[in-house]
BAVEXSE-322994 format. One record per residue (C-alpha): residue in one letter; x, y, z; residue number from 1. Coordinates in pm, 1 decimal. Layout:
BEGIN
{'A',{X,Y,Z},NUM}
...
***
This chain:
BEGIN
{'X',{0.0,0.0,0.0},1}
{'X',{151.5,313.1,-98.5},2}
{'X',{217.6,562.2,244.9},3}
{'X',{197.5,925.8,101.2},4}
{'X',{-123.3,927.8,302.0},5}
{'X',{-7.6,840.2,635.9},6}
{'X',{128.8,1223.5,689.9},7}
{'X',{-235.4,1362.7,678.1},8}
{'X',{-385.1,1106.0,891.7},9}
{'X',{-466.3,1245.0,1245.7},10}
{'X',{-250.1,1067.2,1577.9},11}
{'X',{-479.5,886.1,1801.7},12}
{'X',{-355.1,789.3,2147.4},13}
{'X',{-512.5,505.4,2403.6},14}
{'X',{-604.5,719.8,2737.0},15}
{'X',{-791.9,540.3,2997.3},16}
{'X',{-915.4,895.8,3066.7},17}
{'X',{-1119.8,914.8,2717.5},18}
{'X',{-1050.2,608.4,2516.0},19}
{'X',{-1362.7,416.7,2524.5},20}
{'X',{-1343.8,-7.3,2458.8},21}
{'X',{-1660.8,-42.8,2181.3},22}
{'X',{-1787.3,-383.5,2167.9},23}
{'X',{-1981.2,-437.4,1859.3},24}
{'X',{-2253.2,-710.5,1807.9},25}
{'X',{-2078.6,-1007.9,2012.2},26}
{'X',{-2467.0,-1185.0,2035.9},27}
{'X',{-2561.1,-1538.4,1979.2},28}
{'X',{-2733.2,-1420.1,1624.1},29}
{'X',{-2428.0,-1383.6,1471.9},30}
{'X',{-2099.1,-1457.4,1711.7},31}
{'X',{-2232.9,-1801.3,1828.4},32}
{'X',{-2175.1,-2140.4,1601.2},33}
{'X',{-2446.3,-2308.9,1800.0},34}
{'X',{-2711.5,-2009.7,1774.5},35}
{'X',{-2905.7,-1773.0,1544.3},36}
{'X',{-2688.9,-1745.5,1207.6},37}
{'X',{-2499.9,-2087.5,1360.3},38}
{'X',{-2785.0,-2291.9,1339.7},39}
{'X',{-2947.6,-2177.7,1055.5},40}
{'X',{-2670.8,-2300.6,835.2},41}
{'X',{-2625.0,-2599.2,1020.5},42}
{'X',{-2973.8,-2691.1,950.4},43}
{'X',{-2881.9,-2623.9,587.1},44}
{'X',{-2593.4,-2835.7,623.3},45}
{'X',{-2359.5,-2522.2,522.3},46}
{'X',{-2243.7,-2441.9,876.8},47}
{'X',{-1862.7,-2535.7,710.3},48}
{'X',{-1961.3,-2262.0,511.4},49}
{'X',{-1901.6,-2031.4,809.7},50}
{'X',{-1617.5,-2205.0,967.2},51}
{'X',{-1383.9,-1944.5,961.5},52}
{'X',{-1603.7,-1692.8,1074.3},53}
{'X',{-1676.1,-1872.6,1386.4},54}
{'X',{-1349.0,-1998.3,1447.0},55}
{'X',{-1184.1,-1655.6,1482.1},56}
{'X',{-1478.6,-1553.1,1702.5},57}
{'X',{-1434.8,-1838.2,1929.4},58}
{'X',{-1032.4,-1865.1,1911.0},59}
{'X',{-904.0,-1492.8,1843.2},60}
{'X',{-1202.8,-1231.3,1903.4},61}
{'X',{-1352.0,-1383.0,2228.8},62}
{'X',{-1034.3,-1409.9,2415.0},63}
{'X',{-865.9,-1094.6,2305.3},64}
{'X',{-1212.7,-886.8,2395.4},65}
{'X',{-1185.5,-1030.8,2741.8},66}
{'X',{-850.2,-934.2,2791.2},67}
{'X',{-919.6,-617.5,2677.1},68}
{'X',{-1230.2,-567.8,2907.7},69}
{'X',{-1036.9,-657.1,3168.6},70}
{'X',{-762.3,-402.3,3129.7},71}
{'X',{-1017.0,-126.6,3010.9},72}
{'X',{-1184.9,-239.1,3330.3},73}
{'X',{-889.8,-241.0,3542.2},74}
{'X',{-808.1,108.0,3421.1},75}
{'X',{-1158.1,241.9,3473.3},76}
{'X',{-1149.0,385.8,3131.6},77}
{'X',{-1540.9,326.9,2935.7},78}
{'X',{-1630.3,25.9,2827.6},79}
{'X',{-1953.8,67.8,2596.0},80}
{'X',{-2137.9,-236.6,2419.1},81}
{'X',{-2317.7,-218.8,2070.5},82}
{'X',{-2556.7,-445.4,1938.9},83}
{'X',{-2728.2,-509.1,1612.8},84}
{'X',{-3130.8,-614.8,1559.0},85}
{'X',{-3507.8,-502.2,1512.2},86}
{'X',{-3662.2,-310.7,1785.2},87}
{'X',{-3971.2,-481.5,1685.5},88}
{'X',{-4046.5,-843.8,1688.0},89}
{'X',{-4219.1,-789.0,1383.4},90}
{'X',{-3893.7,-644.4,1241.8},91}
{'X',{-4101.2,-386.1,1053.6},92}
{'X',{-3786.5,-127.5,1188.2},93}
{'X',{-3571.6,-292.0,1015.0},94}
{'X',{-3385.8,-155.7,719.0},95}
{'X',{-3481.5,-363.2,416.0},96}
{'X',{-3116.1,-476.3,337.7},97}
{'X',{-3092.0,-629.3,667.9},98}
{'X',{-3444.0,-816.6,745.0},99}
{'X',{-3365.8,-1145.8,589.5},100}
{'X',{-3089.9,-1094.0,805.0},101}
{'X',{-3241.8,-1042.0,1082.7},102}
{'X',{-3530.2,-1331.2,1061.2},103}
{'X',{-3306.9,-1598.5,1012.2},104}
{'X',{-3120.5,-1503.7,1301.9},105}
{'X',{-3442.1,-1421.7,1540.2},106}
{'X',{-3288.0,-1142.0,1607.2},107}
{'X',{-3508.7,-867.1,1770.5},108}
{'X',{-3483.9,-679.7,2079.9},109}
{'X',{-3578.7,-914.4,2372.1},110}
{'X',{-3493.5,-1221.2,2211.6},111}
{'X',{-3233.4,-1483.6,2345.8},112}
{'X',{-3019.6,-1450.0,2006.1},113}
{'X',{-2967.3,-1062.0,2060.5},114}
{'X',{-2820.8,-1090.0,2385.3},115}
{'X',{-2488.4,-1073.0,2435.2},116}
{'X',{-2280.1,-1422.1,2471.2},117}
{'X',{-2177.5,-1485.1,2777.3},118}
{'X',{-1809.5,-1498.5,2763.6},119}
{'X',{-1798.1,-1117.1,2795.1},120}
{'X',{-2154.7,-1050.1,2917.6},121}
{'X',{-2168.8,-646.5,3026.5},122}
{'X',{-2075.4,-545.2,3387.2},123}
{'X',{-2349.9,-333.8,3581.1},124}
{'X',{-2337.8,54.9,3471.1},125}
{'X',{-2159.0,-28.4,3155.2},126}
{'X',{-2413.8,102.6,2855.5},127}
{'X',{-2562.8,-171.8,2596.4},128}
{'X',{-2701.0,53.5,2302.4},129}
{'X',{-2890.7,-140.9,2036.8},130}
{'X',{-2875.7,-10.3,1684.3},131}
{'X',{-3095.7,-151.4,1391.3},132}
{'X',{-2842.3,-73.7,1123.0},133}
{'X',{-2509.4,-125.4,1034.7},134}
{'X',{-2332.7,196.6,1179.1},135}
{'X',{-2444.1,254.1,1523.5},136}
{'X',{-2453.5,642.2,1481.3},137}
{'X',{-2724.8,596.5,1206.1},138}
{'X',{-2987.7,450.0,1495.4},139}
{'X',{-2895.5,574.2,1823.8},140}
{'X',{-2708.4,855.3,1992.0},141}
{'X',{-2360.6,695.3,2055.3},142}
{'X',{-2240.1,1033.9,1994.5},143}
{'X',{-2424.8,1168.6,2271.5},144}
{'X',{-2301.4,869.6,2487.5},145}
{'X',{-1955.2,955.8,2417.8},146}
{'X',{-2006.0,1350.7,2532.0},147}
{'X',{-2162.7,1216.4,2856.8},148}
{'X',{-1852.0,967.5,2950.8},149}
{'X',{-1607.0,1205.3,2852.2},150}
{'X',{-1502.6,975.2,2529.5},151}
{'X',{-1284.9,1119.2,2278.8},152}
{'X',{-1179.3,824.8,2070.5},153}
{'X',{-1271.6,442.5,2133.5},154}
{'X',{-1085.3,114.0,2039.7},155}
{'X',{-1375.4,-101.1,1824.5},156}
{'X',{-1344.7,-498.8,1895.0},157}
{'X',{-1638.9,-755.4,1748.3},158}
{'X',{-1811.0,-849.1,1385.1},159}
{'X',{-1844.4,-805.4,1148.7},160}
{'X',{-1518.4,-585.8,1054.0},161}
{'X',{-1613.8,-500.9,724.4},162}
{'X',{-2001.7,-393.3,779.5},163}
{'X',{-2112.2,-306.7,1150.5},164}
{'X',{-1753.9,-217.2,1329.5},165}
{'X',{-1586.3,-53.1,1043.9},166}
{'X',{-1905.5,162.8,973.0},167}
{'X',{-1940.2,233.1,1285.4},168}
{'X',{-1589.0,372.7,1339.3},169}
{'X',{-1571.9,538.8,1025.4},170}
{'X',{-1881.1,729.4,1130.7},171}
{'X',{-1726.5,813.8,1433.1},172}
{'X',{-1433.2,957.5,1288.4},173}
{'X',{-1663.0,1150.7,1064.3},174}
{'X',{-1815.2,1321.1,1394.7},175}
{'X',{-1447.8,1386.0,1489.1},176}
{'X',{-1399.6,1064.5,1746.2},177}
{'X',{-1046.2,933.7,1724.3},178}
{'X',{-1102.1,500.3,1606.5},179}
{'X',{-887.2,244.5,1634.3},180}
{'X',{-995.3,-88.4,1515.3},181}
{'X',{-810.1,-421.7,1685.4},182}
{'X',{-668.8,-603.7,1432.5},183}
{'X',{-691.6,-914.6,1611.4},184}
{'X',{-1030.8,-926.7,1826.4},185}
{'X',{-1248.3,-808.4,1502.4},186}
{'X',{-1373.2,-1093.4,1242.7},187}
{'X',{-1549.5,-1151.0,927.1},188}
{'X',{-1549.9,-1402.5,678.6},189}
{'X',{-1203.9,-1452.9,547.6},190}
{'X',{-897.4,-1323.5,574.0},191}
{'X',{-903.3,-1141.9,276.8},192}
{'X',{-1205.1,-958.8,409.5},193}
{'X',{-990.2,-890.8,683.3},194}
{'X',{-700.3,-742.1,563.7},195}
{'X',{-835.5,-509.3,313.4},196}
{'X',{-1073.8,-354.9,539.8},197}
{'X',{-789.2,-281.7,777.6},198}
{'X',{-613.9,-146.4,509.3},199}
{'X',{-883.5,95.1,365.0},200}
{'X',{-945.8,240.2,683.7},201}
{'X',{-618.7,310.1,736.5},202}
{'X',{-633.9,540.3,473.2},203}
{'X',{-696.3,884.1,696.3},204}
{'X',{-1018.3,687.7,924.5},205}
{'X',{-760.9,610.3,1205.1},206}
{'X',{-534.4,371.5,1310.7},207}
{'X',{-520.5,-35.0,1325.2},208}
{'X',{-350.7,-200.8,1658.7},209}
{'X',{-318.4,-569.4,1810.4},210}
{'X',{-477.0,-669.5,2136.7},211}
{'X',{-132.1,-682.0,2320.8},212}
{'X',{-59.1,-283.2,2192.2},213}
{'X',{-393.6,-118.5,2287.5},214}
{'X',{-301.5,-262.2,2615.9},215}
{'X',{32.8,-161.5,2658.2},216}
{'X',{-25.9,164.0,2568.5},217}
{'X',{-398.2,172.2,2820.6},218}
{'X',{-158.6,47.4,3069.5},219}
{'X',{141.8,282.1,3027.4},220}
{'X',{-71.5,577.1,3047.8},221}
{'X',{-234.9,438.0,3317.7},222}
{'X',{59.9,364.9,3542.1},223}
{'X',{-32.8,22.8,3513.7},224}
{'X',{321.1,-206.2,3550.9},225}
{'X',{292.0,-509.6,3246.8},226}
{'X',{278.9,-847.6,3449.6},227}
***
């Protein structure tokens, strides 16, 4: 990729004082094997279809997001989650390009497939925002969130990295929110997928970093001492 860009792209720095942690749509309808998009494919015999999807969620994205709850947590810095599905049971909310989605996964609000899984279920007092479209700044006020914690740029971990985080943190560096996506606790279907959506929003959206770096650099301004 050529780098004549990276001189206008704007610094963002990890500060437990206004970084938030953004976890995007980690629910059984889409981040479980056994649940909501899971077993619809297994019940069309595709599930293999999916398997790297839901291998990185349960071998790369699931652990990395806990450590990096647990450090946001340890630092007392805002941990925010973000998840994706109708309002209505009827799904008559929904945006028409994500319905189909949506049915197959039973994925409204109050249903068992739209709650988070339980490997990095929410804390008490930490805020869980549900947006019906991809970008979560197109259906709720996560901007408004931000200005009430104090958030001035946020670290985005979950799936899918090419539709609901990436939008998301491209809108939020629209509305002047520094974004950093983790490269290694954010998943979608290949790594092809992967990789060039990391690359194109590295060009002037904000910046990409592994689990292990956003922590360093949580901890070091935190005072934290590495283990």
């Amino acid at each position: 990729m050529s780098s004549y860009i990276n001189q206008f792209t704007n610094p963002i720095a990890i500060d437990p004082n206004d970084t938030a942690l953004v976890v995007i749509d980690m629910q059984y309808a889409s981040g479980s094997r056994h649940h909501g998009l899971g077993a619809f494919l297994a019940g069309q015999g595709k599930l293999s279809d999916a398997e790297y999807r839901f291998n990185r969620i349960e071998t790369l994205i699931i652990p990395n997001t806990q450590k990096l709850l647990a450090a946001w947590r340890k630092a007392k810095a805002p941990v925010i989650y973000v998840t994706v599905g109708s309002r209505k049971a009827d799904l008559s909310d929904a945006p028409p390009h994500l319905r189909k989605f949506f049915d197959i996964c039973n994925n409204y609000e109050g249903s068992f497939e739209n709650g988070i899984v339980a490997e990095l279920a929410p804390q008490s007092g930490e805020p869980v925002l549900l947006k019906n479209t991809m970008g979560a700044f197109a259906s709720l006020p996560l901007d408004k969130v931000f200005d009430e914690l104090g958030v001035k740029s946020a670290v985005y971990t979950g799936v899918s990295t090419n539709n609901c985080v990436d939008t998301t943190a491209r809108e939020a560096a629209d509305r002047g929110y520094g974004s950093i996506l983790i490269s290694d606790a954010t998943g979608t279907c290949s790594d092809r997928m992967q990789d060039v959506t990391l690359e194109s929003f590295l060009r002037l959206f904000g910046r990409v970093a592994t689990t292990d770096q956003a922590i360093a650099e949580l901890n070091a301004k935190a005072g934290v001492k590495q283990a």
